[in-house]
C-alpha positions as CSV (number, residue, x, y, z in Angstrom):
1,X,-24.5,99.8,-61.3
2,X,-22.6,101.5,-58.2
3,X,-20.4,98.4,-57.9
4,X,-18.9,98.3,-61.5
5,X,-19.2,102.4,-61.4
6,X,-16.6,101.9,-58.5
7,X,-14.7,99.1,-60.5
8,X,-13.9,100.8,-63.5
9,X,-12.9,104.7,-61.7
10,X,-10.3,102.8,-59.6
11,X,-8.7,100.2,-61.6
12,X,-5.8,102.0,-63.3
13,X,-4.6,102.1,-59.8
14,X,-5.2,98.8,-58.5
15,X,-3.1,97.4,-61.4
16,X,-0.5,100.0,-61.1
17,X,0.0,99.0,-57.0
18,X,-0.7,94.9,-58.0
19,X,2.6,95.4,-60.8
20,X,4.5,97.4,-58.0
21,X,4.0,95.0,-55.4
22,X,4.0,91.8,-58.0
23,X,7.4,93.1,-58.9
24,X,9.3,93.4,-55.8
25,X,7.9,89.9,-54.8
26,X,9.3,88.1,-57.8
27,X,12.3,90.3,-57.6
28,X,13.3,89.5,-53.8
29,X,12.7,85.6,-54.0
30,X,14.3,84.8,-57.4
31,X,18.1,86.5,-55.8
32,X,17.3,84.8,-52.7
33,X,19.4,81.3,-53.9
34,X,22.1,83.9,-55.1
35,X,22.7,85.5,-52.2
36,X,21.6,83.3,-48.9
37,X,23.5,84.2,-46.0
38,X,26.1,86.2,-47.9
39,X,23.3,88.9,-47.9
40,X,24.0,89.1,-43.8
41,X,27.7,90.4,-44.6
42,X,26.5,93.1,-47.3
43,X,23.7,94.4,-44.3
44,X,25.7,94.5,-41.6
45,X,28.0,97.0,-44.2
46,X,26.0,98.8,-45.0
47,X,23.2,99.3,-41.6
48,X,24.3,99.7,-37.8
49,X,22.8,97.3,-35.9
50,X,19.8,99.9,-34.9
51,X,19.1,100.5,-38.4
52,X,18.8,97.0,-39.1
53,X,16.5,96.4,-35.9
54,X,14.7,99.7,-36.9
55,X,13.4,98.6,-40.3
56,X,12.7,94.7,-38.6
57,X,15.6,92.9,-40.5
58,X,18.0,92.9,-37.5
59,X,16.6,88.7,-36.4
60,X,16.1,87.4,-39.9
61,X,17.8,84.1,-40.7
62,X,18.9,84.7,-44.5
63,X,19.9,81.0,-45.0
64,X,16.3,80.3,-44.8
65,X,13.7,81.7,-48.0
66,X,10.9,82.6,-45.6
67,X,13.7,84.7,-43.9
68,X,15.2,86.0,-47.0
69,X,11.4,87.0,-48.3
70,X,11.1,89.0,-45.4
71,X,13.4,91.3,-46.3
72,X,11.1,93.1,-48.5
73,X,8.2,92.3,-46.0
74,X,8.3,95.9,-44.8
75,X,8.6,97.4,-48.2
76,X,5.7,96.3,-49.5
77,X,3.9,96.8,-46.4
78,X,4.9,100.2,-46.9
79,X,3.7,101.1,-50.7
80,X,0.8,98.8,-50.4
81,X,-0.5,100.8,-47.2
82,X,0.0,104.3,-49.3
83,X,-2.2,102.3,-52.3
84,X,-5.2,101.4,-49.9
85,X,-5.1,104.8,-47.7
86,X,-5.2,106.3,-51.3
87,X,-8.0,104.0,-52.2
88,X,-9.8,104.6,-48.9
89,X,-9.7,108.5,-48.6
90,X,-10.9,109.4,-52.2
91,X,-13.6,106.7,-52.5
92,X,-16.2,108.9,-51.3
93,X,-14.4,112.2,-51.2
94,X,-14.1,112.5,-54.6
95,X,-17.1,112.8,-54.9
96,X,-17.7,116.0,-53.1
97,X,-14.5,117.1,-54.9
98,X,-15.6,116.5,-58.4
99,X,-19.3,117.5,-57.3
100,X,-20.6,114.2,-58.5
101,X,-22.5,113.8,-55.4
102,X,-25.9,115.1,-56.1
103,X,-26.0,112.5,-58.5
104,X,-24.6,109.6,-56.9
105,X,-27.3,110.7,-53.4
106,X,-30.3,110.5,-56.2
107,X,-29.9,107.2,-56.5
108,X,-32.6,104.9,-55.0
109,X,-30.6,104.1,-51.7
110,X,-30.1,106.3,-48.7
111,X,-26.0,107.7,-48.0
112,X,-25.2,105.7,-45.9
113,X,-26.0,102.4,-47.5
114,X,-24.1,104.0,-50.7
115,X,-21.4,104.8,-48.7
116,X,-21.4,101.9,-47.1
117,X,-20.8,99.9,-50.7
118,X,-18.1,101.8,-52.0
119,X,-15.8,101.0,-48.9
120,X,-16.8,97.3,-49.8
121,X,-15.5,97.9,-52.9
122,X,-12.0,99.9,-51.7
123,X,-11.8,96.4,-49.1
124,X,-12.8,94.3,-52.0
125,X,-9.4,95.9,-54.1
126,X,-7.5,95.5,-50.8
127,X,-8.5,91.4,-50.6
128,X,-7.8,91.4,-54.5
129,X,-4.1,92.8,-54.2
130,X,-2.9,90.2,-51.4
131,X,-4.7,87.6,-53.0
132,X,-2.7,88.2,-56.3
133,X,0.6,88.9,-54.4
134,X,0.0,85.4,-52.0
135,X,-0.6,83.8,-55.0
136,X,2.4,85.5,-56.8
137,X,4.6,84.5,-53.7
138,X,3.8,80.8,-53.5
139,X,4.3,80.5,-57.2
140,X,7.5,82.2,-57.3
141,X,8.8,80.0,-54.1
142,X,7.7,76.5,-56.5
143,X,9.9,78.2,-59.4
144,X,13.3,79.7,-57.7
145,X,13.7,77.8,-54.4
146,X,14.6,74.4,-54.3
147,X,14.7,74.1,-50.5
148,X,11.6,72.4,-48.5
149,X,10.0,75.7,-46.5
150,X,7.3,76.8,-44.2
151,X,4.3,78.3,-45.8
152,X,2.8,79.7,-42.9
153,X,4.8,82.7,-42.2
154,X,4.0,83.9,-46.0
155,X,0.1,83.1,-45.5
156,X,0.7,85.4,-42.5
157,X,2.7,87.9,-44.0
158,X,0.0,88.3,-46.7
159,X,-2.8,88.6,-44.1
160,X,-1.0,90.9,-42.2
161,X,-0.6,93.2,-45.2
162,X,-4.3,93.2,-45.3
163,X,-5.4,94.0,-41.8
164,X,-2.6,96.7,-41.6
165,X,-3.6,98.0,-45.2
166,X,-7.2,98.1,-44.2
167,X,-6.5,100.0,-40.9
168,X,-4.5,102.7,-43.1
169,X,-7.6,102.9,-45.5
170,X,-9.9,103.3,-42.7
171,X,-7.8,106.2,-40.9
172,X,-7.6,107.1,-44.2
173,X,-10.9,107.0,-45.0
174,X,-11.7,109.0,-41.9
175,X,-9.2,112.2,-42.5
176,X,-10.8,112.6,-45.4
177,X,-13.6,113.7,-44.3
178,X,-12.0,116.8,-42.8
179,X,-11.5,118.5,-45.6
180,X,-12.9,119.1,-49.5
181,X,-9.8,119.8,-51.6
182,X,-9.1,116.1,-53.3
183,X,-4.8,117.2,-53.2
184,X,-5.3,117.9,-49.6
185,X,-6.8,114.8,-49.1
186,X,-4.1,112.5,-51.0
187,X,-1.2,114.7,-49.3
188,X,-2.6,114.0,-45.6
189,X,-3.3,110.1,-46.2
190,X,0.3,109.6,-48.0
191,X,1.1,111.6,-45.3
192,X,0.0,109.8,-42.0
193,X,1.4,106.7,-43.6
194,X,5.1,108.0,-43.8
195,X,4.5,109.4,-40.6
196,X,3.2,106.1,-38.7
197,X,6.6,104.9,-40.6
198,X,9.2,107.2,-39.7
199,X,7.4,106.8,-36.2
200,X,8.1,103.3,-35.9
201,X,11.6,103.2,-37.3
202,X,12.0,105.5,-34.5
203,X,10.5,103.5,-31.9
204,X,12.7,100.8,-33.0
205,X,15.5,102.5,-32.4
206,X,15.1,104.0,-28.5
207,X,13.9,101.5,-26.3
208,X,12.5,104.0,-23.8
209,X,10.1,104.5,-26.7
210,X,8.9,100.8,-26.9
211,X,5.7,101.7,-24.7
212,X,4.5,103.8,-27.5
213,X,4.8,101.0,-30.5
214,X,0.9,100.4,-30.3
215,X,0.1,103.6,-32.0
216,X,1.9,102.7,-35.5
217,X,0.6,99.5,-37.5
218,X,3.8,98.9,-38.5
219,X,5.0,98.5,-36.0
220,X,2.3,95.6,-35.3
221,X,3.4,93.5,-37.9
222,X,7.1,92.6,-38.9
223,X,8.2,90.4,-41.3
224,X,10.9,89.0,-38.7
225,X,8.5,88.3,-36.5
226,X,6.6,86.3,-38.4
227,X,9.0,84.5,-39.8
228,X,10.6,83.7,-36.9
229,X,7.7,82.3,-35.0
230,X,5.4,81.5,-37.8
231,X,2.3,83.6,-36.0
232,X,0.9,87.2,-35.7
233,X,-0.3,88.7,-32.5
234,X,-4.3,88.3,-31.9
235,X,-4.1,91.5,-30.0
236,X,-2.8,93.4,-32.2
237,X,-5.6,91.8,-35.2
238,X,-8.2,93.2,-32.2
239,X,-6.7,96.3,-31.9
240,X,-6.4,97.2,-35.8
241,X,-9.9,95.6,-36.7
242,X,-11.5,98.1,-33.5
243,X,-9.9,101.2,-35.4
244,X,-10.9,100.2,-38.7
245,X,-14.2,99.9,-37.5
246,X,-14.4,102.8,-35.7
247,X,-12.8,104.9,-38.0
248,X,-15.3,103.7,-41.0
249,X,-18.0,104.4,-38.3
250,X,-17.3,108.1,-37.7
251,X,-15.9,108.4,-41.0
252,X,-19.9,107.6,-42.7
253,X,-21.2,109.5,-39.5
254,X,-19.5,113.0,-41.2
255,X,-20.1,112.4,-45.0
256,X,-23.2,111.7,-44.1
257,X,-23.9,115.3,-42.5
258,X,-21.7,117.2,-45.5
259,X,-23.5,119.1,-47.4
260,X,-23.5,118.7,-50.8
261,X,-22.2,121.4,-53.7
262,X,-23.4,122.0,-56.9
């Protein structure tokens, strides 16, 4: 009952982020035969070279797809983080908010394990998205590119959407529990993403700062990066899956001490 409680109150925005994303996908890889390396000439008009390096676009190899794709790598990265921190932060503070608590805590299962189930269900919409936009990807790829290409480095892509996603959910997830007002809950998890963005275009920028890029998940995952050497760093997969955790951890730990309003 919980599960498809949880399904149906969160939906409208899950297809709203899936048509977002969906669309920026099929958008980027159907130009990409159109423009190819001509793309490099329009960029380097229109960004300085830190801008370019700043936003992770400064290595790509436009005559390849994979390269081209990653162009927009960081961009949906971007609005699908904003989705899931959305996802993550209301899915059990909204329930204090709209003082439907004192029901959901009747039912015959203790907080936490409630609690517990509806951030199964905020990862199981995370999983859902990339699933649709992997599969969205590949598909596009078969229909507008002609050229033999590498796979991998989109599987990756898509996974690393997902960890990073699911970190921003789960810091996400954690803030909210600080306060009760659900607009001061959205505002602070919108928020911390543009903030962890801006903070890594920064970062990029001033190599004095360079020490400092393990605080912001994005800048833990770039698209040229991947595509360049078709793999993702296994330390920072540790690092994001220990703060998830975490967060989630100490996140149940306080709603399970608030007290409940009626």
């Amino acid at each position: 009952m919980l599960f498809k409680r949880e399904l149906r109150r969160n939906v409208k925005s899950f297809i709203v982020s899936c048509l977002i994303c969906s669309l920026m996908v099929v958008y980027v890889i159907s130009i990409a035969p159109s423009f190819g390396e001509d793309i490099q000439q329009i960029i380097d008009l229109k960004f300085p070279k830190p801008l370019q390096k700043a936003f992770g676009i400064s290595e790509l190899d436009f005559s390849n797809p994979v390269g081209f794709f990653g162009l927009m790598f960081s961009y949906i990265y971007l609005f699908f983080s904003i989705y899931t921190a959305g996802v993550f932060s209301s899915i059990v503070s909204k329930e204090f908010t709209e003082k439907t608590a004192e029901y959901l805590f009747s039912l015959p299962a203790n907080r936490i394990q409630i609690m517990i189930s509806k951030l199964l269900i905020a990862i199981v919409y995370a999983l859902l998205t990339v699933i649709i936009l992997y599969g969205l990807t590949i598909f596009s790829f078969t229909l507008f590119i002609d050229d033999s290409y590498n796979q991998t480095p989109l599987f990756l892509m898509a996974l690393s959407w997902l960890i990073g996603g699911i970190t921003f959910g789960s810091i996400a997830f954690l803030l909210s529990s600080f306060f009760s007002k659900q607009r001061t809950i959205s505002a602070v998890s919108v928020g911390m993403v543009m903030v962890m963005y801006m903070f890594q275009v920064i970062i990029s920028m001033n190599k004095e700062l360079e020490n400092l890029k393990y605080i912001s998940p994005f800048d833990w995952f770039k698209g040229s990066d991947i595509a360049n050497s078709g793999t993702i760093s296994s330390t920072y997969i540790l690092i994001a899956m220990t703060i998830s955790f975490c967060c989630m951890i100490v996140g149940i730990i306080r709603f399970n001490k608030k007290d409940v309003l009626v």
